[in-house]
LUMZA-218310 format. One record per residue (C-alpha): x, y, z. Coordinates in nm, 4 decimals, padded with zeros to 6 digits, always signed. Layout:
BEGIN
<r><xx>X</xx><yy>Y</yy><zz>Z</zz></r>
...
END
This chain:
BEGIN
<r><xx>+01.6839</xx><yy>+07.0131</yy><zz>+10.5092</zz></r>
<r><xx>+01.9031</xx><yy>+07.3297</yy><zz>+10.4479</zz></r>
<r><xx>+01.7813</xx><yy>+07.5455</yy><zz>+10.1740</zz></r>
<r><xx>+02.1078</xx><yy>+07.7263</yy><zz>+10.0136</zz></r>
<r><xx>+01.9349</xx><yy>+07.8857</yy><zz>+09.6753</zz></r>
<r><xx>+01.5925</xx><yy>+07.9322</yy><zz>+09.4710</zz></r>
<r><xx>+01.5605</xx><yy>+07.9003</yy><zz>+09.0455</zz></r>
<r><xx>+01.3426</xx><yy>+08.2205</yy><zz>+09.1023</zz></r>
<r><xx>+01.5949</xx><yy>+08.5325</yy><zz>+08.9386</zz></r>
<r><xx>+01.4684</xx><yy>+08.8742</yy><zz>+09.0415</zz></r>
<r><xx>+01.4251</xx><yy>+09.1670</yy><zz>+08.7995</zz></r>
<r><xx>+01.5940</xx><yy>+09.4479</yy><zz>+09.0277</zz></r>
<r><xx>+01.9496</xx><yy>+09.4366</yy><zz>+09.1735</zz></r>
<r><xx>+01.8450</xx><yy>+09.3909</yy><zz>+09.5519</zz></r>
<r><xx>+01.9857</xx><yy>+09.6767</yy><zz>+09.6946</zz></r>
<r><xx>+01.8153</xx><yy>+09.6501</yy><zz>+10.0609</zz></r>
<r><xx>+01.8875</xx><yy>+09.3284</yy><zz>+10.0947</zz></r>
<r><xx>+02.2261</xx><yy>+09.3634</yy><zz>+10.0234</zz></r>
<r><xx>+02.2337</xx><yy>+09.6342</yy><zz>+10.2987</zz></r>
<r><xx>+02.0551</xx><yy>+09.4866</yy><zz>+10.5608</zz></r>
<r><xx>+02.3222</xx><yy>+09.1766</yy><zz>+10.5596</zz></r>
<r><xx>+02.5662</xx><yy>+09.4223</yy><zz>+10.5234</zz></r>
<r><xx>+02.4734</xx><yy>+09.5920</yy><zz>+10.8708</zz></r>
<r><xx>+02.4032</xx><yy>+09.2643</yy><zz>+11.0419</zz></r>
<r><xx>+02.7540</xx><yy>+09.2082</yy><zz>+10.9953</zz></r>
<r><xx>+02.9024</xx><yy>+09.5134</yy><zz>+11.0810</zz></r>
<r><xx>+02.7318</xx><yy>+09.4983</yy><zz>+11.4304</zz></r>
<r><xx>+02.8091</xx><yy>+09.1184</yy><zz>+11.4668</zz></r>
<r><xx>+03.1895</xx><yy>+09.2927</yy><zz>+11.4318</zz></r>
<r><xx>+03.0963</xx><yy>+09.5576</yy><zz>+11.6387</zz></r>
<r><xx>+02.9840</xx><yy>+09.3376</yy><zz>+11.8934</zz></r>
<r><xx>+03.3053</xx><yy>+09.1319</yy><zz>+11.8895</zz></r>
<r><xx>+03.5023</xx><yy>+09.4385</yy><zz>+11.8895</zz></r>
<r><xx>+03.3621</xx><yy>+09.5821</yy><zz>+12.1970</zz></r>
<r><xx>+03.4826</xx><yy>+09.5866</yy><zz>+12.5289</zz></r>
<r><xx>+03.1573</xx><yy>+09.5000</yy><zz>+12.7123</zz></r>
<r><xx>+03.0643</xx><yy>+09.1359</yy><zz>+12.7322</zz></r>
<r><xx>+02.7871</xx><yy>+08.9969</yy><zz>+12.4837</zz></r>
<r><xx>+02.5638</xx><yy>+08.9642</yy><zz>+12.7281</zz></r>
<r><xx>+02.5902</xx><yy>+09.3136</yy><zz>+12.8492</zz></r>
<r><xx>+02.5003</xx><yy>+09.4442</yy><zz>+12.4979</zz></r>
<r><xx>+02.2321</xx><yy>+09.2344</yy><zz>+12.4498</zz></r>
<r><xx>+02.0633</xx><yy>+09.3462</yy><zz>+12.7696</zz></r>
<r><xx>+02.1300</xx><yy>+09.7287</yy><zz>+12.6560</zz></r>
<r><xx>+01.9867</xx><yy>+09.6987</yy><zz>+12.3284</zz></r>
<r><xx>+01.7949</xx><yy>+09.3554</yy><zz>+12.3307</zz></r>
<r><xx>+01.4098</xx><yy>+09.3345</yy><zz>+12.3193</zz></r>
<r><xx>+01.3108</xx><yy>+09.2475</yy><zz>+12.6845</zz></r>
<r><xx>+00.8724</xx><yy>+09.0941</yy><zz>+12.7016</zz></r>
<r><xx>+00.8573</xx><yy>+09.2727</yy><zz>+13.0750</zz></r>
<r><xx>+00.9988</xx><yy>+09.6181</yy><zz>+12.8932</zz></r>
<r><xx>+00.8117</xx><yy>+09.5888</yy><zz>+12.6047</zz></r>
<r><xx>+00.5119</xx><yy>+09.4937</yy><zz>+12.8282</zz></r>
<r><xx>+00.5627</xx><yy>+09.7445</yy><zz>+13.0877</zz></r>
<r><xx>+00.6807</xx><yy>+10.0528</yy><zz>+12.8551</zz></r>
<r><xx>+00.9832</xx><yy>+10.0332</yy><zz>+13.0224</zz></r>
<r><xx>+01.3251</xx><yy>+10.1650</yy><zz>+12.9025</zz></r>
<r><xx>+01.6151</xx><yy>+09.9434</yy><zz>+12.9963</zz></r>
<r><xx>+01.9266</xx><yy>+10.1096</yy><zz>+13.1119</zz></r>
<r><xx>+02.0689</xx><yy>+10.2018</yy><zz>+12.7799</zz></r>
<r><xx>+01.7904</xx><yy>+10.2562</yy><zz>+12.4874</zz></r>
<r><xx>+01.5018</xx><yy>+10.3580</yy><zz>+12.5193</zz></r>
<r><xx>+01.1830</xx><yy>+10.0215</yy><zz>+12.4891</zz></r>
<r><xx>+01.0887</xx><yy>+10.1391</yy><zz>+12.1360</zz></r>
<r><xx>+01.4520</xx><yy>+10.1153</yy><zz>+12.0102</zz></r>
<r><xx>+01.5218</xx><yy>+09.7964</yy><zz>+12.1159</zz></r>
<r><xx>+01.2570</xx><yy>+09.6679</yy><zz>+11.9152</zz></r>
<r><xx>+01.4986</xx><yy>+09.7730</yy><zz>+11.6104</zz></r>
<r><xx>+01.8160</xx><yy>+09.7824</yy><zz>+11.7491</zz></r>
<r><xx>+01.7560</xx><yy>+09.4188</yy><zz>+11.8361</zz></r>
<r><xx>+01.6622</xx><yy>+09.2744</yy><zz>+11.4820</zz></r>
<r><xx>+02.0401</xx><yy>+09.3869</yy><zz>+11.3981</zz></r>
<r><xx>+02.2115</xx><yy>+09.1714</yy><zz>+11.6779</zz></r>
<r><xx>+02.2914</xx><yy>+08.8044</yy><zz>+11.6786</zz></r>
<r><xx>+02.4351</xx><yy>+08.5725</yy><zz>+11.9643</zz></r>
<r><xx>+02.7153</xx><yy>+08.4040</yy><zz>+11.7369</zz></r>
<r><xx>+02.8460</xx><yy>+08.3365</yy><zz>+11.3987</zz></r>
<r><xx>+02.6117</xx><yy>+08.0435</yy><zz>+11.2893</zz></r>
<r><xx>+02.3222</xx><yy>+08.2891</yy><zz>+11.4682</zz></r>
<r><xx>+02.4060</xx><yy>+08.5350</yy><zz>+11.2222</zz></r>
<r><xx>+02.5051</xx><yy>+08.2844</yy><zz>+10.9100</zz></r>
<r><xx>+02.1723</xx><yy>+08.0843</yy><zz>+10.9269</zz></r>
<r><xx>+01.9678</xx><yy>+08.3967</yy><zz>+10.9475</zz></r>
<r><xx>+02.1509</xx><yy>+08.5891</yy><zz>+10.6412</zz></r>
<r><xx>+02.1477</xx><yy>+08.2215</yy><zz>+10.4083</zz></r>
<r><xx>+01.7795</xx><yy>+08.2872</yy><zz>+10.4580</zz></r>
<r><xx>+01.7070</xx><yy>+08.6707</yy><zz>+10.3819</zz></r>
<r><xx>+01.9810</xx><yy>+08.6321</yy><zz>+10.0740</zz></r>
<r><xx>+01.7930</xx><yy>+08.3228</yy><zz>+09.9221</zz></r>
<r><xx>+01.4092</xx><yy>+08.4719</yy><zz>+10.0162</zz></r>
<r><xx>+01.5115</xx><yy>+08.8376</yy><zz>+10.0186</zz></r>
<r><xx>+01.5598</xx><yy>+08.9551</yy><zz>+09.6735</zz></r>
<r><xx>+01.2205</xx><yy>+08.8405</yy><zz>+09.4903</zz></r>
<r><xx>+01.0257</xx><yy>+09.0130</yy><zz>+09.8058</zz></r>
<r><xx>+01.2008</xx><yy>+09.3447</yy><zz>+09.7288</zz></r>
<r><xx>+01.1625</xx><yy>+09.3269</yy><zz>+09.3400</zz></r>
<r><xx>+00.7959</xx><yy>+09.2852</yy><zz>+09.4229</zz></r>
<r><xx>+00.7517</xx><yy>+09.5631</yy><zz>+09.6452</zz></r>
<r><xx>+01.0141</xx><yy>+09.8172</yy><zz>+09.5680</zz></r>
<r><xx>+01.3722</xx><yy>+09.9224</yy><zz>+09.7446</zz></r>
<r><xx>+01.2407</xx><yy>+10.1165</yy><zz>+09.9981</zz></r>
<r><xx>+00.8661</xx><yy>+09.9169</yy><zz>+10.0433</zz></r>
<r><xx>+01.0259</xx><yy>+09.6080</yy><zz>+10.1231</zz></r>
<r><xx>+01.2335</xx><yy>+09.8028</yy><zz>+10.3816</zz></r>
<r><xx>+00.9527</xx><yy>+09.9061</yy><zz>+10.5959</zz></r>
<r><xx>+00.7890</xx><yy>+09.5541</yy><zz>+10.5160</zz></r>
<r><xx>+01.0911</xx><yy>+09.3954</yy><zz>+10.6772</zz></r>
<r><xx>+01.0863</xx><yy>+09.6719</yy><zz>+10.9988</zz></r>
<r><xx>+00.7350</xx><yy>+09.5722</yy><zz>+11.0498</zz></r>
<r><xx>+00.7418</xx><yy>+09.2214</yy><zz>+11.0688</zz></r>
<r><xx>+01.0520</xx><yy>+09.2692</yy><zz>+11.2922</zz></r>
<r><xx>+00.8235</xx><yy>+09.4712</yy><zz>+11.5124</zz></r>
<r><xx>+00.5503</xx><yy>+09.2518</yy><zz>+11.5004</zz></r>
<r><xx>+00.8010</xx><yy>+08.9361</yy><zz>+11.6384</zz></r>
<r><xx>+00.9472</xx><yy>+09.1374</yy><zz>+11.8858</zz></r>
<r><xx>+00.5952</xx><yy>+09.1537</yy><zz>+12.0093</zz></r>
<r><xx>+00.4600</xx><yy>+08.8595</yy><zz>+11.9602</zz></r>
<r><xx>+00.7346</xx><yy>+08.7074</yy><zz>+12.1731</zz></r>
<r><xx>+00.7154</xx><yy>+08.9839</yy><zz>+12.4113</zz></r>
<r><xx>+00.3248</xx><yy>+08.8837</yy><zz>+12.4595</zz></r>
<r><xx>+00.4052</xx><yy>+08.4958</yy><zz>+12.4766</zz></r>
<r><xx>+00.6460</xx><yy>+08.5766</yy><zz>+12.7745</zz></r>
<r><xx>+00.5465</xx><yy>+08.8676</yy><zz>+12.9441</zz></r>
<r><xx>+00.7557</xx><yy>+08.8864</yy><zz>+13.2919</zz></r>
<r><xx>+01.0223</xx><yy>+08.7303</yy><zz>+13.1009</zz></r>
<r><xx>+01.3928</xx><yy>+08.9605</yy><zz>+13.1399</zz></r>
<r><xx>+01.5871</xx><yy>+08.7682</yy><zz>+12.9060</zz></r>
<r><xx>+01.6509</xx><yy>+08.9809</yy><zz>+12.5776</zz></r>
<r><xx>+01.5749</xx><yy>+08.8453</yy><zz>+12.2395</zz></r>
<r><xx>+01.8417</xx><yy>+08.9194</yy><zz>+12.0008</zz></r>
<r><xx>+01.8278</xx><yy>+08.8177</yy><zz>+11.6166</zz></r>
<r><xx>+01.7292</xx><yy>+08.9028</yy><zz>+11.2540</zz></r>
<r><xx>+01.4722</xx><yy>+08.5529</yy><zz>+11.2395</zz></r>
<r><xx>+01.1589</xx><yy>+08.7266</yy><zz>+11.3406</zz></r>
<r><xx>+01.1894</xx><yy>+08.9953</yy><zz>+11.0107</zz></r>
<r><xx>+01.3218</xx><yy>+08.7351</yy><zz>+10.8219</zz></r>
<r><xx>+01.0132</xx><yy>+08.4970</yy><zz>+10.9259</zz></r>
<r><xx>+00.8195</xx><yy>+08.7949</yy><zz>+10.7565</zz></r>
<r><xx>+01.0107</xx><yy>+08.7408</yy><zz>+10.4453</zz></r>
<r><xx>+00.9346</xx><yy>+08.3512</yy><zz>+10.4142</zz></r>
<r><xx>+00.5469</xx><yy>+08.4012</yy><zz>+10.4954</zz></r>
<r><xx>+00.5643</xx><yy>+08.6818</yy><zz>+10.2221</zz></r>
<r><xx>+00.7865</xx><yy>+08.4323</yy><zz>+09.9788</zz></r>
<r><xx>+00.5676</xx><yy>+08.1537</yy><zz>+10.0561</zz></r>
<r><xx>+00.2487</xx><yy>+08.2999</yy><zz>+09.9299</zz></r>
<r><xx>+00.3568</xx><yy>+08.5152</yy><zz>+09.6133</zz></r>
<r><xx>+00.5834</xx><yy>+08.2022</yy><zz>+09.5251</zz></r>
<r><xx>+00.4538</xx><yy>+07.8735</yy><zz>+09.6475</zz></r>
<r><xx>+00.5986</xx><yy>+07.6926</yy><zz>+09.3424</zz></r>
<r><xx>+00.9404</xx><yy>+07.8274</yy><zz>+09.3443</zz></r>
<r><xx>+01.1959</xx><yy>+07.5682</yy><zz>+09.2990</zz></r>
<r><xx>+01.4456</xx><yy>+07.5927</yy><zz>+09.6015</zz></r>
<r><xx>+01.7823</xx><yy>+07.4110</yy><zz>+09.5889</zz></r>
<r><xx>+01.7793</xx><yy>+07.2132</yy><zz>+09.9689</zz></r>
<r><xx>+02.0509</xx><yy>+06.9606</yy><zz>+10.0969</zz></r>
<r><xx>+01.9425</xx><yy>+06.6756</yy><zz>+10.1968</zz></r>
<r><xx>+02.1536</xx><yy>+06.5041</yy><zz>+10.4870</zz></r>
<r><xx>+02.1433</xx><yy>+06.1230</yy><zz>+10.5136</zz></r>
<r><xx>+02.4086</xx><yy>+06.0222</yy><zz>+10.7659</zz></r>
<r><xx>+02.7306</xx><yy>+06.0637</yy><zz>+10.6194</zz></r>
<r><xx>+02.5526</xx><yy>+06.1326</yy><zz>+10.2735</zz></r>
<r><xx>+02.4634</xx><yy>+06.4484</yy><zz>+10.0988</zz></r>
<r><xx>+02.1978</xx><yy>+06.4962</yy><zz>+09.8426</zz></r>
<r><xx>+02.0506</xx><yy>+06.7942</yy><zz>+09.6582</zz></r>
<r><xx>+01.6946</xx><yy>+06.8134</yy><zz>+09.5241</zz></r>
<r><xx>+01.4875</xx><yy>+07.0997</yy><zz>+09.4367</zz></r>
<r><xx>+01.1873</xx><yy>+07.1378</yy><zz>+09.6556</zz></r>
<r><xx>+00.8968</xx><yy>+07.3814</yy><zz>+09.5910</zz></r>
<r><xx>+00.9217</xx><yy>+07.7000</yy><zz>+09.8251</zz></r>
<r><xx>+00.5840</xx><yy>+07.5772</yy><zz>+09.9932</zz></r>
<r><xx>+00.7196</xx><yy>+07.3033</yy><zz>+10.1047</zz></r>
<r><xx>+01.0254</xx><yy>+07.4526</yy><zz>+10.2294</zz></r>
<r><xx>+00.8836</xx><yy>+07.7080</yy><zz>+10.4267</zz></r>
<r><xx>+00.5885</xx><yy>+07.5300</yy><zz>+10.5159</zz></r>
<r><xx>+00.8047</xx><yy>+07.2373</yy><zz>+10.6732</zz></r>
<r><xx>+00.9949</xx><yy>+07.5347</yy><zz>+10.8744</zz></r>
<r><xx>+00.6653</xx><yy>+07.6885</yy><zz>+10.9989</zz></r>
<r><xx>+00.5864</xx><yy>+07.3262</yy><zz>+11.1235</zz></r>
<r><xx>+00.8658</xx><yy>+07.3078</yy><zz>+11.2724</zz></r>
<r><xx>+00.8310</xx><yy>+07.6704</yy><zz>+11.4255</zz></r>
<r><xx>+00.4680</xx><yy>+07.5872</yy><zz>+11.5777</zz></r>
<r><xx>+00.5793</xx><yy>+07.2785</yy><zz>+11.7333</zz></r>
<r><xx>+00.8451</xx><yy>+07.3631</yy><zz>+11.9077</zz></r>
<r><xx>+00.6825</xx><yy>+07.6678</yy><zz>+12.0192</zz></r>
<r><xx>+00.4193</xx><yy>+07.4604</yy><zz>+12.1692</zz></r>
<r><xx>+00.6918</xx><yy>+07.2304</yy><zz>+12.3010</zz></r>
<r><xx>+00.8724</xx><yy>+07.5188</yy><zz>+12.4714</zz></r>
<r><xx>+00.5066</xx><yy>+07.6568</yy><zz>+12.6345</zz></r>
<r><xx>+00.4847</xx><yy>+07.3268</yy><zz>+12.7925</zz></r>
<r><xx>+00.8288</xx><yy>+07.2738</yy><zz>+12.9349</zz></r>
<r><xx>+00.9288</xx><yy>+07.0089</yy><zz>+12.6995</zz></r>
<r><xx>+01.1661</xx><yy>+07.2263</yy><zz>+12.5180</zz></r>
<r><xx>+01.4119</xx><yy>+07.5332</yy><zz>+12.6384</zz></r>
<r><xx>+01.6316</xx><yy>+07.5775</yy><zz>+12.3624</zz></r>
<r><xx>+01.6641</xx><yy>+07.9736</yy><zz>+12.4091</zz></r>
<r><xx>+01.4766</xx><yy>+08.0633</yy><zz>+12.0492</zz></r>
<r><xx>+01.1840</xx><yy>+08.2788</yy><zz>+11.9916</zz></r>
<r><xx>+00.9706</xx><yy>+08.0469</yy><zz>+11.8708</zz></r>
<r><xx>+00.7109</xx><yy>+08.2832</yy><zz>+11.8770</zz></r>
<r><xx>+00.8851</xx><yy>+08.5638</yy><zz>+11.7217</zz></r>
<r><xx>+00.9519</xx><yy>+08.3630</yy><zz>+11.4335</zz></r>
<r><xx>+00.5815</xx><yy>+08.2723</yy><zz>+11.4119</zz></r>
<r><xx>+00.4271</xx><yy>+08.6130</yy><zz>+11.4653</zz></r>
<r><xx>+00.6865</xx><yy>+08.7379</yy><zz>+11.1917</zz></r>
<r><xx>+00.5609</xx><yy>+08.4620</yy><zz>+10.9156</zz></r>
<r><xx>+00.2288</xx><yy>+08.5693</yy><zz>+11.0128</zz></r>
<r><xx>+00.2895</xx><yy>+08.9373</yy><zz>+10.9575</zz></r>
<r><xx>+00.4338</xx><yy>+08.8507</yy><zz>+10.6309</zz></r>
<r><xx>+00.1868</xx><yy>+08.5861</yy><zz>+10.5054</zz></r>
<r><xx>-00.1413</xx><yy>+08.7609</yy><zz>+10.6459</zz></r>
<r><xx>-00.0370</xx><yy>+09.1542</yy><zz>+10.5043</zz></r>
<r><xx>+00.1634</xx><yy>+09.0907</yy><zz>+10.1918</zz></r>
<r><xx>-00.0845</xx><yy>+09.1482</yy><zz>+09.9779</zz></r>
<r><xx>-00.1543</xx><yy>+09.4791</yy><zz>+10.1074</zz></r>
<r><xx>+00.2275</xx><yy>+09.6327</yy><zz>+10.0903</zz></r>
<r><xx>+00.2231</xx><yy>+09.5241</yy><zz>+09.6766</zz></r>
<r><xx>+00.2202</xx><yy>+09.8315</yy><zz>+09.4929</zz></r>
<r><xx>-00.0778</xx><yy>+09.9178</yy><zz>+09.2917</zz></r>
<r><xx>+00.0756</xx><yy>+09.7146</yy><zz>+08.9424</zz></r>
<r><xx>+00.1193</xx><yy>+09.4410</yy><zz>+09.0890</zz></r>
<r><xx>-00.2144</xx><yy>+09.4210</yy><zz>+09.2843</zz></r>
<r><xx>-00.4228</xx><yy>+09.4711</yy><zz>+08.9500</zz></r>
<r><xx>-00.1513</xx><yy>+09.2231</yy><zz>+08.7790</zz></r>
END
């Protein structure tokens, strides 16, 4: 199931959202174009648990940085293409409802809030997370409760056959937070290492479903 658009125009040109896939890409390039190996970067400006954990800086930015600089980094091109589709199709109705700026923060903080709930689901771990999912997780928990009954146009693979229906958002998202939860258990047990932050995408969804309603501006609360 691949969502790849939603029947749910927004008001307001989405000016943030537009520039938040615009710098994800420009440091994808940036990471391509430099001379230090990926892996290199992302331990310089990755979220590491044990550093977030500890309060300790790694050897390049300081521990609160990373948990920014690291929403802005992605591990290839499909890493970065899956997580843009996502923010482009959810994005823009989350930032008419809040405002330019708002929805800006709103998308910071549930970035935060990923890094961290990873970080606390892994705490000696030294592996870096690297990836825009956990603030885009926000957006989908956010999307998911102002606009459960959004239409959203999904492909539909059946072997060598493609077909296109129009599922409401709840659905959507909620079959991706199933998905989320289960292979995060999966992952806690052993069953599953896939290298994704389960977690991170679940305490991001969480952010954004549990504190939308409080980031609405005051119109749209008594609306």
């Amino acid at each position: 199931m691949i969502p790849y658009k939603d029947d749910n125009p927004a008001r307001t040109f989405p000016f943030c959202t537009v520039l938040i896939i615009a710098v994800n890409i420009i440091i994808f390039a940036l990471q391509l174009l430099s001379s230090r190996s990926g892996q290199d970067l992302a331990y310089s400006f990755g979220a590491v648990p044990h550093n977030i954990t500890s309060f300790q800086s790694g050897p390049v930015a300081p521990v609160f940085m990373t948990l920014f600089t690291s929403m802005f980094m992605h591990g290839g091109l499909l890493h970065l293409g899956g997580n843009l589709l996502y923010l482009w199709i959810f994005g823009d109705n989350i930032e008419d409802s809040l405002g330019h700026l708002r929805f800006l923060v709103f998308y910071l903080f549930c970035g935060v809030i990923a890094a961290y709930s990873h970080a606390l689901a892994n705490p000696a771990s030294e592996v870096p997370m690297i990836g825009a999912s956990g603030a885009i997780s926000g957006i989908l928990g956010a999307y998911a409760l102002l606009f459960p009954s959004a239409r959203i146009h999904t492909l539909l693979f059946f072997g060598f056959f493609i077909q296109e229906v129009k599922v409401p958002a709840l659905i959507v998202i909620g079959f991706w937070a199933i998905i989320q939860f289960l292979s995060g258990l999966m992952s806690e047990t052993g069953a599953s290492q896939g290298g994704v932050a389960w977690f991170a995408h679940l305490g991001g969804f969480t952010a954004g479903l549990m504190t939308i309603k409080l980031w609405l501006p005051r119109r749209s609360k008594r609306w």
